[in-house]
C-alpha positions as CSV (number, residue, x, y, z in Angstrom):
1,X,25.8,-15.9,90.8
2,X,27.3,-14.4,88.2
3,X,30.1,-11.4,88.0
4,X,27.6,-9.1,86.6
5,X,25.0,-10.2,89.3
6,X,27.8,-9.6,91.9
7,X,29.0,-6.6,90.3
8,X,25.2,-4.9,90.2
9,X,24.8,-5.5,93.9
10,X,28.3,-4.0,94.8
11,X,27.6,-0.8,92.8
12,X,23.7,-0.6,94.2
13,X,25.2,-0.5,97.7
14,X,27.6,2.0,96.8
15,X,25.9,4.6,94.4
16,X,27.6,7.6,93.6
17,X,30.7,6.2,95.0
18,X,33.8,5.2,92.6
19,X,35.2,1.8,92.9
20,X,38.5,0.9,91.3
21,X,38.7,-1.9,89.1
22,X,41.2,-3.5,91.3
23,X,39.2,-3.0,94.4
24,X,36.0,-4.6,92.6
25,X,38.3,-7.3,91.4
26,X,39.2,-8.4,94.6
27,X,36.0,-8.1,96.3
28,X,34.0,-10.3,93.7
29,X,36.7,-12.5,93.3
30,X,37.7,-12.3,89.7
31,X,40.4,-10.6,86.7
32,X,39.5,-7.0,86.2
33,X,39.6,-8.2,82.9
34,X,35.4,-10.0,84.1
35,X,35.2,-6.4,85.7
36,X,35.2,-4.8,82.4
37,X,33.4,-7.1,80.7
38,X,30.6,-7.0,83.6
39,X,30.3,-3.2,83.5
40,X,30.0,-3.2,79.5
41,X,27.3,-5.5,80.0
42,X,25.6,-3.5,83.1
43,X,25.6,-0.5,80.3
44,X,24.0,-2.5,77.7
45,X,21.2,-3.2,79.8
46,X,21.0,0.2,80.6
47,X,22.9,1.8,83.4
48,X,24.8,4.6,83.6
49,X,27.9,3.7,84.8
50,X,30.8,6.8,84.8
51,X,34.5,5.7,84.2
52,X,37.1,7.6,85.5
53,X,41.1,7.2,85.0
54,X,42.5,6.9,88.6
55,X,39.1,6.4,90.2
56,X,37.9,3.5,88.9
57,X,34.1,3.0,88.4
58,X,30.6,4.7,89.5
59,X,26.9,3.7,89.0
60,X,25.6,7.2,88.8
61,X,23.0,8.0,91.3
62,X,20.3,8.9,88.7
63,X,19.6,5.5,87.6
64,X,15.9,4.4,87.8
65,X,16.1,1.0,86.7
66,X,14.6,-2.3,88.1
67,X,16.7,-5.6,89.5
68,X,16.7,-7.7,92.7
69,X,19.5,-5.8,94.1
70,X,17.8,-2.6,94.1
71,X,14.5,-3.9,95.6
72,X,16.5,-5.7,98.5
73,X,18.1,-2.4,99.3
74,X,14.9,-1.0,100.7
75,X,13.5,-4.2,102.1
76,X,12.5,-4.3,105.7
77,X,12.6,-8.4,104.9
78,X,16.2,-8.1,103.7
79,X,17.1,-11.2,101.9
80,X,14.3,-13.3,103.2
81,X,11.8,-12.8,100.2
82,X,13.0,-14.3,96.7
83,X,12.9,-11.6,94.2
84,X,12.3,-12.6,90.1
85,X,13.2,-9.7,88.1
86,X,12.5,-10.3,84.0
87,X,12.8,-7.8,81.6
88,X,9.4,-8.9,80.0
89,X,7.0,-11.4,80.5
90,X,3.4,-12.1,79.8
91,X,2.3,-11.3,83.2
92,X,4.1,-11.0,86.5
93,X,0.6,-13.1,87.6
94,X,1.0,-15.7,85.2
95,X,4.4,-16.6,86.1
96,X,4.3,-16.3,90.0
97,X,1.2,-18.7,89.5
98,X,3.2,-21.3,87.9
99,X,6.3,-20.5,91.1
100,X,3.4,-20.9,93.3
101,X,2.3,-24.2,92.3
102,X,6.1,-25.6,92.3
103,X,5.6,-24.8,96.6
104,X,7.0,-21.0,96.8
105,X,7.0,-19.5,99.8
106,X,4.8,-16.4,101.2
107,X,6.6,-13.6,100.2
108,X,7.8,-14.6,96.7
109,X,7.7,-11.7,94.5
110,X,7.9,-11.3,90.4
111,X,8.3,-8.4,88.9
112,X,9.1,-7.4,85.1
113,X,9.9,-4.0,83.5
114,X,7.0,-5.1,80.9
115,X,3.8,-6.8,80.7
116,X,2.7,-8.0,77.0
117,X,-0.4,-9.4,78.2
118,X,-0.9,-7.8,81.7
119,X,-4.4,-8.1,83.2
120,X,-7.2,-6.4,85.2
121,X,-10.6,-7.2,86.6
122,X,-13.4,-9.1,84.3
123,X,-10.9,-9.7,82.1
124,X,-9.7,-6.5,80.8
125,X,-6.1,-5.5,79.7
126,X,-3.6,-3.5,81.5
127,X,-1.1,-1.7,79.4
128,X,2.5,-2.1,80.6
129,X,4.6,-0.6,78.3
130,X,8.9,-0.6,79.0
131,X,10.9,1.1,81.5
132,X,7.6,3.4,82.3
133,X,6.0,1.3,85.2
134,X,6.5,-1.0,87.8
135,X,4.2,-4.2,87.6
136,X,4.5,-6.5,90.0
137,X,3.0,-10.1,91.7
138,X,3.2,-10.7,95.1
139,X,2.7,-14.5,96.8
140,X,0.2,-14.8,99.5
141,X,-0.6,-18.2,101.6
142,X,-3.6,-16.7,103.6
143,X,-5.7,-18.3,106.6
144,X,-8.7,-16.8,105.6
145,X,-11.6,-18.0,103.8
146,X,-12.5,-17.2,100.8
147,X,-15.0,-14.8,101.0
148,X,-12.1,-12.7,102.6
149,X,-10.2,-11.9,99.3
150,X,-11.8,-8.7,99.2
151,X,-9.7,-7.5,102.1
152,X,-6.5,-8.4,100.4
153,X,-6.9,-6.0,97.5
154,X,-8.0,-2.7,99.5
155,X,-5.5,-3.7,101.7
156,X,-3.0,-3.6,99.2
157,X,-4.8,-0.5,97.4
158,X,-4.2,1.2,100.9
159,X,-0.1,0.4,100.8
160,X,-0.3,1.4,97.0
161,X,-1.7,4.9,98.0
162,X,0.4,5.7,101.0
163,X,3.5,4.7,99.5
164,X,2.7,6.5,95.8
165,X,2.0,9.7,98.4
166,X,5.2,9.2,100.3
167,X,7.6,8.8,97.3
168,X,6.2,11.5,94.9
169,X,4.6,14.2,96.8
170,X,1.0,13.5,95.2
171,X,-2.2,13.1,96.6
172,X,-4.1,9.9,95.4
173,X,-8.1,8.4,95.3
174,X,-9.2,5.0,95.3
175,X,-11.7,3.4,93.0
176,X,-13.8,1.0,94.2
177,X,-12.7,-1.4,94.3
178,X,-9.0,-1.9,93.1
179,X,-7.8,1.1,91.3
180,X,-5.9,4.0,91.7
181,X,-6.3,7.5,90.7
182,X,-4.1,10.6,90.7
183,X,-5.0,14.3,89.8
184,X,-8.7,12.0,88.3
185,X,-6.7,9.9,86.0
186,X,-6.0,6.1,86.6
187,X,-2.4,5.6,87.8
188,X,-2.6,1.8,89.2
189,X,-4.6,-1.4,89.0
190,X,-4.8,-4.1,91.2
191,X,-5.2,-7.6,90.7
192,X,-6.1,-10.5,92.5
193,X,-6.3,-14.1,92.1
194,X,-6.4,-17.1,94.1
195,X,-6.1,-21.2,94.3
196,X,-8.6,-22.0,96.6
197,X,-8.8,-25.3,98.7
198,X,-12.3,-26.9,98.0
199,X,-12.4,-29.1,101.2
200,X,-11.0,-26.5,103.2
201,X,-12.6,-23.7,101.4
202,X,-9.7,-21.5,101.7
203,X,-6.5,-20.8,100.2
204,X,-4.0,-22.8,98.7
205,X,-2.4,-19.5,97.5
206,X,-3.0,-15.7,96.4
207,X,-1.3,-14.0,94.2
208,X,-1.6,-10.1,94.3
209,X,-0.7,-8.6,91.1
210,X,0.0,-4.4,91.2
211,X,0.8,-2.4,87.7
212,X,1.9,1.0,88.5
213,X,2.2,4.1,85.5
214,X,5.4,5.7,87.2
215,X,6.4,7.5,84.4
216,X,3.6,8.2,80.8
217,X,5.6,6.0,78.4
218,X,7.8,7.0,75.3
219,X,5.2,8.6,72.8
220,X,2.3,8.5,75.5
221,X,-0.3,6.3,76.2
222,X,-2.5,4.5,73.3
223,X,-5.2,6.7,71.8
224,X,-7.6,4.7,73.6
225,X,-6.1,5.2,77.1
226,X,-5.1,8.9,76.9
227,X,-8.6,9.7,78.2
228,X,-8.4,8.0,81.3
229,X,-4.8,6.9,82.1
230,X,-2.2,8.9,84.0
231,X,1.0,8.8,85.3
232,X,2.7,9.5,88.5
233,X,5.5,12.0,87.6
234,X,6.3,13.5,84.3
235,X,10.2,13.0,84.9
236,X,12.3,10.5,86.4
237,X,13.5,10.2,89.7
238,X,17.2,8.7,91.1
239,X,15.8,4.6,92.2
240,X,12.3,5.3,92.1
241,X,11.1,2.4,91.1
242,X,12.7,0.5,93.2
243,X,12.0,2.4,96.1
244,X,7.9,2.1,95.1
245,X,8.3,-1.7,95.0
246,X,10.4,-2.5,98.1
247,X,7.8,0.4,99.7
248,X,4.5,-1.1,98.8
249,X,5.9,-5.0,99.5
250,X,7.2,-3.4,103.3
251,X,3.9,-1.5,103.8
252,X,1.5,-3.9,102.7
253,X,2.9,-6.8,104.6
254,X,2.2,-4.5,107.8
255,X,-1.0,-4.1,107.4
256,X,-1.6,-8.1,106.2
257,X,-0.3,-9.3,109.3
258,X,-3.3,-8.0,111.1
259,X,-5.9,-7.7,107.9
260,X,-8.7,-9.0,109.7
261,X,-8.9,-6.4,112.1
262,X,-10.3,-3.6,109.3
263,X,-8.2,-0.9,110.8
264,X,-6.6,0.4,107.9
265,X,-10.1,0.4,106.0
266,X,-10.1,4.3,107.1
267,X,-7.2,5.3,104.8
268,X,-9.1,3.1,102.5
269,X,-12.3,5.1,103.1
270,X,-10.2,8.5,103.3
271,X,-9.0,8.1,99.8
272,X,-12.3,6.8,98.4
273,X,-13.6,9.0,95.2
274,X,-16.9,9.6,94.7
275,X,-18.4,10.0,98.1
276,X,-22.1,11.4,97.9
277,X,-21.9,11.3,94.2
278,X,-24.3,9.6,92.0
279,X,-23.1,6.6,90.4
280,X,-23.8,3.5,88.0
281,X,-23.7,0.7,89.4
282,X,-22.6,-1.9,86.3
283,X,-23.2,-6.0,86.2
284,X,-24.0,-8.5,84.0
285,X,-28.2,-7.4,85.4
286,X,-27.5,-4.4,83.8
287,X,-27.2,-1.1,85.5
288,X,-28.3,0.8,88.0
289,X,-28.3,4.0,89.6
290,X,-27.2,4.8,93.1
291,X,-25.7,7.3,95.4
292,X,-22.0,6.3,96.7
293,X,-22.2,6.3,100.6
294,X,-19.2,4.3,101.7
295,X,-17.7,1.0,102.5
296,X,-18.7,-1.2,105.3
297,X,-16.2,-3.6,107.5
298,X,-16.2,-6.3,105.0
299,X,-15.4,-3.9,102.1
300,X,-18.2,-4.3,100.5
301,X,-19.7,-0.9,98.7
302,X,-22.7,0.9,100.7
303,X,-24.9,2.7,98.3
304,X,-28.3,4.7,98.4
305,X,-30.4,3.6,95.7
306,X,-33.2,6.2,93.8
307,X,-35.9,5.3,96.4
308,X,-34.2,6.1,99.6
309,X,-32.9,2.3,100.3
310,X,-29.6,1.5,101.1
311,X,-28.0,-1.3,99.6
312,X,-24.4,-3.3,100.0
313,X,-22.8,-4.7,97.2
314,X,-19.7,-6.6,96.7
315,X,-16.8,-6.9,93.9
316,X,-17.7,-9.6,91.8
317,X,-18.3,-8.9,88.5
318,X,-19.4,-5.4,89.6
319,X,-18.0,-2.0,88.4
320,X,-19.2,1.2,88.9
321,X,-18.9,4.6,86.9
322,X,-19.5,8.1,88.2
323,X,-22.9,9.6,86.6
């Protein structure tokens, strides 16, 4: 580890407080000369980091920026998840795909402060623009079959909701089946995808990607976007981002531990927009037209069709649209 590495976890354990170089110097193990050098660096990447003659240094409290250090801090896991934190990548699901083949363990989690090629469902494109959003991939080794997949993205949409609520005061709707909504624009995405075992037929791995607007980026979202995207806060909050990720990973891996039960499918099914509304149904049939009723056990979509039938469907290649 590094003396910047070092130096970022000492000040994220002690925000707000001033360190002295000398004191930093002997708990990293190095010249305060590396201290310097470390905190000039710290600054460059962005973090606001208060000098003071006689007092030595400070990471101010109103940071909001992303790293390993930060996450861990809210953790219920503590250390035991490995954390990959990249400035920008592709997409957080890309690379935790290729960690996951290497033999990662459950738990692994990528995130990046931005996505250049970020994905959704049916092969759409999520927009993560820099230091706006959290986007993150998560590393699953369910025992579950396949046809069970379903459960890991309301779960997660569930975790998503509750802790976006928690940490910013807003109230939030779900999308069937994997987005998020706040004050009727989107806010979240969810995303995921799996190695499946063919002689098993279940998993060799999932990985559950999550891109999150926290904050509407500098100069706002793209023309085509600004319609139906939305963020969670207009103005930045002290660690938020931080707090979201280590939130959502500690909530979520609650409610996988017992995912087959269908508990939490009532928060699901609390949050779900378009109750009793009419709404088309999308695939590659064509549409159709349909009354939202619910969800069932197995997350699948219970709908009341034009001639008084009811009907079930499931993700797929399925998307639905209010009328």
């Amino acid at each position: 580890m590094t003396v910047k590495e070092k130096l970022k976890g000492l000040f994220e354990k002690n925000r707000g407080r001033y360190l002295s170089g000398e004191e930093i110097a002997a708990d990293l193990g190095c010249t305060r000369g590396a201290v310097w050098k470390a905190v000039r660096s710290l600054e460059d990447e962005g973090y606001r980091i208060d000098a003071v003659t006689n007092k030595g240094y400070c990471m101010l409290s109103e940071n909001d920026i992303i790293s390993e250090e930060g996450i861990k801090k809210y953790l219920s896991s503590g250390d035991k998840n490995k954390i990959v934190v990249l400035k920008q990548t592709d997409s957080t699901n890309l690379r935790l795909k290729e960690i996951a083949a290497e033999g990662a363990t459950e738990g692994t989690l990528v995130v990046a402060g931005e996505q250049t090629a970020g994905r959704g469902r049916l092969g759409r494109t999520f927009a993560s623009p820099p230091d706006s959003g959290v986007y993150m991939s998560l590393l699953l080794r369910p025992e579950m079959g396949a046809s069970d997949a379903i459960r890991i993205t309301t779960a997660a949409a569930v975790a998503v909701a509750e802790v976006a609520e928690q940490l910013t005061g807003r109230k939030t709707g779900i999308k069937w089946v994997n987005d998020i909504y706040c004050e009727g624009r989107k806010v979240c995405g969810i995303l995921t995808e799996a190695s499946f075992n063919v002689e098993f037929g279940g998993f060799d791995y999932a990985v559950l990607g999550i891109g999150i607007n926290v904050y509407e980026p500098e100069g706002g979202f793209p023309d085509e976007l600004k319609s139906v995207a939305g963020a969670l806060l207009p103005e930045r909050v002290p660690d938020l981002r931080n707090r979201m990720i280590a939130g959502i990973v500690n909530r979520f891996t609650e409610l996988y531990r017992n995912i087959g039960d269908s508990t939490y499918l009532d928060a699901y099914e609390k949050r779900l927009m378009w109750k009793g509304e009419k709404i088309n149904i999308i695939s590659p049939k064509g549409t159709s037209a349909a009354v939202l009723k619910g969800i069932d056990h197995e997350c699948g979509l219970v709908v009341e069709y034009p001639d008084g039938t009811e009907g079930v469907i499931s993700s797929g290649e399925i998307s639905i649209r209010k009328n």
